[in-house]
C-alpha positions as CSV (number, residue, x, y, z in Angstrom):
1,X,72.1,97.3,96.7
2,X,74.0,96.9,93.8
3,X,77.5,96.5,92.6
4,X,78.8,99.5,91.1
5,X,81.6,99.2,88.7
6,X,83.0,102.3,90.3
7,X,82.8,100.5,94.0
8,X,84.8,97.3,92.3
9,X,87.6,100.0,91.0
10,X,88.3,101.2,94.1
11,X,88.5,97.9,95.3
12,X,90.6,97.0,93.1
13,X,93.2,100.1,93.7
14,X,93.2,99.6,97.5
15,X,94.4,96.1,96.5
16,X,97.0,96.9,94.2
17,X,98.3,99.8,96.2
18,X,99.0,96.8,98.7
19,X,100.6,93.9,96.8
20,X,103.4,92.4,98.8
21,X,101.6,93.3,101.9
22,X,100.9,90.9,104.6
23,X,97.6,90.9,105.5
24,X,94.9,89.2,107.6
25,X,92.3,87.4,106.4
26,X,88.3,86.4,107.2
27,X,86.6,84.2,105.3
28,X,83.1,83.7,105.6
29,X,82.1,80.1,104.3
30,X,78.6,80.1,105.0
31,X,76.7,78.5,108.3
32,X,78.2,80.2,110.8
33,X,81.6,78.9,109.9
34,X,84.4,81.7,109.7
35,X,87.8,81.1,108.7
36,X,90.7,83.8,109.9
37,X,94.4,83.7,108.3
38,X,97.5,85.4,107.6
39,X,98.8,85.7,104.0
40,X,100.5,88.0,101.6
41,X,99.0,90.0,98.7
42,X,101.0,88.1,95.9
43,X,99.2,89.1,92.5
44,X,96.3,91.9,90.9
45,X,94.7,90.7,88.3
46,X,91.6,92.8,86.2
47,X,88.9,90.4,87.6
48,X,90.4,88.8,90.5
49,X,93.6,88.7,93.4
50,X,95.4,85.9,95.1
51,X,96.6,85.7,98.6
52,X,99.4,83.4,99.5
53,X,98.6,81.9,103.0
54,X,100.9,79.7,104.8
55,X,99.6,77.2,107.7
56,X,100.5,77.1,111.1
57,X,101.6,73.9,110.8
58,X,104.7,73.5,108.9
59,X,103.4,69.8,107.3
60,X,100.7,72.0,105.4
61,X,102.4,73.8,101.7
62,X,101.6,77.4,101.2
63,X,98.4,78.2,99.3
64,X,97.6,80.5,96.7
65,X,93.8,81.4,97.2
66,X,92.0,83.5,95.0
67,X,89.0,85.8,95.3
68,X,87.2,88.3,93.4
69,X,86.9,92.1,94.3
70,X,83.4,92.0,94.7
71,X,83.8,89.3,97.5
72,X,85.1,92.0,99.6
73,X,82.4,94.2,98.4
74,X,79.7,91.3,99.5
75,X,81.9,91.0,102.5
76,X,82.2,86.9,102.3
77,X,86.5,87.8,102.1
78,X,87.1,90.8,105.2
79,X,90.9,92.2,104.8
80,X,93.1,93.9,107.0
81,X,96.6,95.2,107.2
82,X,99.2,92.9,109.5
């Protein structure tokens, strides 16, 4: 299957109809190893979107990650409203 332009721009609305929004997180990064945080919807850009994601553990600073909207089309970033 394909990546349709039209699939990546509805992506890409969902995600700027949420900006500010806390959300939650899962990262697949390959072999079985899945990753699940909390962060906030910080920035919308045309090709990609960060999420600010703050540790558990207070020694850890916040991190601003960034991800394409086709990773959540290829499912390897899974999102969901807090």
């Amino acid at each position: 299957m394909a990546i349709q332009q039209s699939d990546i721009d509805k992506v890409r609305a969902s995600v700027h109809g949420q900006l500010g929004n806390k959300v939650m997180i899962q990262l697949d990064r390959g072999r079985n190893r899945i990753d699940i945080q909390e962060g906030i919807i910080k920035g919308a850009y045309p090709s990609v979107f960060t999420i600010l994601v703050e540790d558990e553990n207070d020694a850890n600073p916040p991190q601003l990650l960034s991800f394409s909207y086709a990773d959540v089309l290829t499912r390897d970033i899974r999102m969901k409203l807090c």
